[in-house]
VEXMAR-681932 format. One record per residue (C-alpha): x negated, y negated, z; residue in three letters. Coordinates in steps of 0.02 Angstrom, whole numbers, plus 32768, in hexadecimal, padded with zeros to 4 digits. Example, Ala and Ser with C-alpha at 12.3 -4.5 7.8 and 13.67 -1.06 7.14 Angstrom:
REM VEXMAR-681932
{c1->7D99&c2->80E1&c3->8186&residuo->ALA}
{c1->7D54&c2->8035&c3->8165&residuo->SER}
***
This chain:
REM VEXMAR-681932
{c1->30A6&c2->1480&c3->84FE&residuo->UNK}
{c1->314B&c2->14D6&c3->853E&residuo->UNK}
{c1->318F&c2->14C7&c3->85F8&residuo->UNK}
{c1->3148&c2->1592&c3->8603&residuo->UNK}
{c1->309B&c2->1563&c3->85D3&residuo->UNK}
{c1->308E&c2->14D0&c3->863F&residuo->UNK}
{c1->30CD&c2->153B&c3->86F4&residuo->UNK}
{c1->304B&c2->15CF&c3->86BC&residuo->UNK}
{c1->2FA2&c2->1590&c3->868C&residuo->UNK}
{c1->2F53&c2->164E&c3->86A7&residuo->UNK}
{c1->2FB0&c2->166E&c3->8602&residuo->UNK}
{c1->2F51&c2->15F2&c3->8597&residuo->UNK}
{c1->2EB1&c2->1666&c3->85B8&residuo->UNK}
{c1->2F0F&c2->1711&c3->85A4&residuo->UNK}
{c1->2EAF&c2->17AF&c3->8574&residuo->UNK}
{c1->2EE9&c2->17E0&c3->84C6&residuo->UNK}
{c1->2F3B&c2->18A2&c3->84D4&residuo->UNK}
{c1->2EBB&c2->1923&c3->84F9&residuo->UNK}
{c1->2EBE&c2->1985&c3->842E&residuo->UNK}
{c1->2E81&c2->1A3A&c3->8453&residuo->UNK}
{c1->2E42&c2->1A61&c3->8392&residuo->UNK}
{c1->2DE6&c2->19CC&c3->837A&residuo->UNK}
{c1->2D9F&c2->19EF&c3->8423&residuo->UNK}
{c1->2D78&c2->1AAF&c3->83F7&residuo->UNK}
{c1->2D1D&c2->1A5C&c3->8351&residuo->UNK}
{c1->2CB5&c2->19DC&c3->83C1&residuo->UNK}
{c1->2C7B&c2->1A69&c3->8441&residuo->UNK}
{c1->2C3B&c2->1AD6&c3->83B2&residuo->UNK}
{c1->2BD4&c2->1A4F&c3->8361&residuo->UNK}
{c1->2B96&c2->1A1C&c3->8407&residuo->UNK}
{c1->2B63&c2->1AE3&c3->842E&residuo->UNK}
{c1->2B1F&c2->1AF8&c3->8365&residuo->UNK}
{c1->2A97&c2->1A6E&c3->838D&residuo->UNK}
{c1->2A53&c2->1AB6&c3->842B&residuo->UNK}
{c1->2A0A&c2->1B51&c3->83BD&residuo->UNK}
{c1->2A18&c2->1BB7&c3->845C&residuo->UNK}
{c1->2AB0&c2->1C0C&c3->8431&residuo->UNK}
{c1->2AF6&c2->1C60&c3->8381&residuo->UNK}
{c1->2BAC&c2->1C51&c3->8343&residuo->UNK}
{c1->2C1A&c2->1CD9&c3->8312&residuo->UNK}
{c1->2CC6&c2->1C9E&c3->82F1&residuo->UNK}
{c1->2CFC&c2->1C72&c3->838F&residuo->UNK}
{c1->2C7E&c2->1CA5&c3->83F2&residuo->UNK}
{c1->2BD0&c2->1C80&c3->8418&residuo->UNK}
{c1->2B31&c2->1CF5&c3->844C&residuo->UNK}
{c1->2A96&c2->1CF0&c3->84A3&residuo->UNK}
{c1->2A09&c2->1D71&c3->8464&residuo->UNK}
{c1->2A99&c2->1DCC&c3->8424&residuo->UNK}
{c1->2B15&c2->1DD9&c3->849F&residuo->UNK}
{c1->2BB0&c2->1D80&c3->84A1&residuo->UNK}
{c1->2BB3&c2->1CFE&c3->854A&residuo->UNK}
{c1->2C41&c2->1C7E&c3->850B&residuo->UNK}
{c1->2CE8&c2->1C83&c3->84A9&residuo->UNK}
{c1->2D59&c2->1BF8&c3->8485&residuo->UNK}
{c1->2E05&c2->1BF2&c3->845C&residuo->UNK}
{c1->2E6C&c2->1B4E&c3->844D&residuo->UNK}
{c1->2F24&c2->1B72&c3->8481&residuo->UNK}
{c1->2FA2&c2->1ADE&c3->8487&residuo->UNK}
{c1->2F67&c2->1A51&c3->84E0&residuo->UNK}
{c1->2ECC&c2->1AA9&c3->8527&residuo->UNK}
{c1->2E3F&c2->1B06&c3->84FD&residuo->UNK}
{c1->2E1B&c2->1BB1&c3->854C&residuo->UNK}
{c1->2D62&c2->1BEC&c3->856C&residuo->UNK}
{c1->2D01&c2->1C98&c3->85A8&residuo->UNK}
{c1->2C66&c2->1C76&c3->85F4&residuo->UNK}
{c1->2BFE&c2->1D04&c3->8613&residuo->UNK}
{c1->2BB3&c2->1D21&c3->86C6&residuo->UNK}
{c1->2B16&c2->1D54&c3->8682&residuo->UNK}
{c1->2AEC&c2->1DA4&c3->85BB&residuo->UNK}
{c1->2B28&c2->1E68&c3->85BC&residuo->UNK}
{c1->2B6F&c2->1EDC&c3->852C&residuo->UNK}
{c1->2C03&c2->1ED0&c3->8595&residuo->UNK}
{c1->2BFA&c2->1E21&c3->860C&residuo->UNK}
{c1->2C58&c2->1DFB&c3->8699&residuo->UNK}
{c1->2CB9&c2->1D56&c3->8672&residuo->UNK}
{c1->2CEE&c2->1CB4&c3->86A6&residuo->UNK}
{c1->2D78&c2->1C6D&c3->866C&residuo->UNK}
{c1->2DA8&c2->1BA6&c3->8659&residuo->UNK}
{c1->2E21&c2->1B47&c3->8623&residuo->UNK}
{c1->2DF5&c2->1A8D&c3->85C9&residuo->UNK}
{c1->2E91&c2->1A1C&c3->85E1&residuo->UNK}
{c1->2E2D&c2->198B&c3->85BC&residuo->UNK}
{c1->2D94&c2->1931&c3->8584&residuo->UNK}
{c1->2D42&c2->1939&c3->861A&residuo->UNK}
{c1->2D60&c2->1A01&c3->8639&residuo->UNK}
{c1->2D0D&c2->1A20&c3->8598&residuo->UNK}
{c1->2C71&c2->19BE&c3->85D6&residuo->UNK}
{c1->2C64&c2->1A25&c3->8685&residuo->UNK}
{c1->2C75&c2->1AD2&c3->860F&residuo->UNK}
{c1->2BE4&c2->1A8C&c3->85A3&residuo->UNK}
{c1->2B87&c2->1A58&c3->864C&residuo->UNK}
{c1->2BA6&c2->1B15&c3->8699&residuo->UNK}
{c1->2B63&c2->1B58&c3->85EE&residuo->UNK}
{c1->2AD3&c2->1AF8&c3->85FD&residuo->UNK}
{c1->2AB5&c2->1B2E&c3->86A0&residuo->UNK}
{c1->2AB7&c2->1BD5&c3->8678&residuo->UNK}
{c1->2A54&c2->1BC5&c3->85D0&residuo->UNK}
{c1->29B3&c2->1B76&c3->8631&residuo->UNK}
{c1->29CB&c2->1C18&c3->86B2&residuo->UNK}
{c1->29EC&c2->1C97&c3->863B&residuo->UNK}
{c1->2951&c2->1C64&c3->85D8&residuo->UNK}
{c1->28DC&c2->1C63&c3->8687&residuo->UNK}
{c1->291A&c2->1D18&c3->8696&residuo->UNK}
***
């Protein structure tokens, strides 16, 4: 072990960089298996209006959440800079999957 490694032992458990595309990738698998929604391109619907877009930019992935389904929605937007942001935008979609459906 170096003299650096031994003065910062927070660095031994580092978080490896947050990777946007491979992020982008995971969240649309992880939104193909719920069923709920359909993908088109870069975008998914619900009962055939669009309610979420993703775009990874850089070092972070961009989202549009829609308020509620609508030809034209009113959106949300969010920005994932890391693991856990992605998990809160899949937690919010969620959320508004279950209340969309009781509607």
């Amino acid at each position: 072990m170096t003299a650096d490694a031994d003065n910062d032992p927070g660095s031994f458990f580092a978080l490896p960089p947050f990777n946007a595309e491979t992020a982008l990738v995971q969240l649309k698998r992880a939104l193909r298996d719920q069923r709920t929604l359909k993908e088109r391109g870069d975008s998914f619907s619900f009962e055939g209006q669009d309610v979420l877009t993703l775009e990874a930019q850089g070092d972070q992935l961009l989202a549009r959440l829609a308020k509620r389904p609508a030809r034209s929605p009113e959106w949300d937007s969010r920005v994932c800079r890391n693991a856990a942001d992605v998990r809160k935008l899949q937690d919010e979609l969620k959320r508004r999957l279950l209340q969309w459906q009781d509607d």
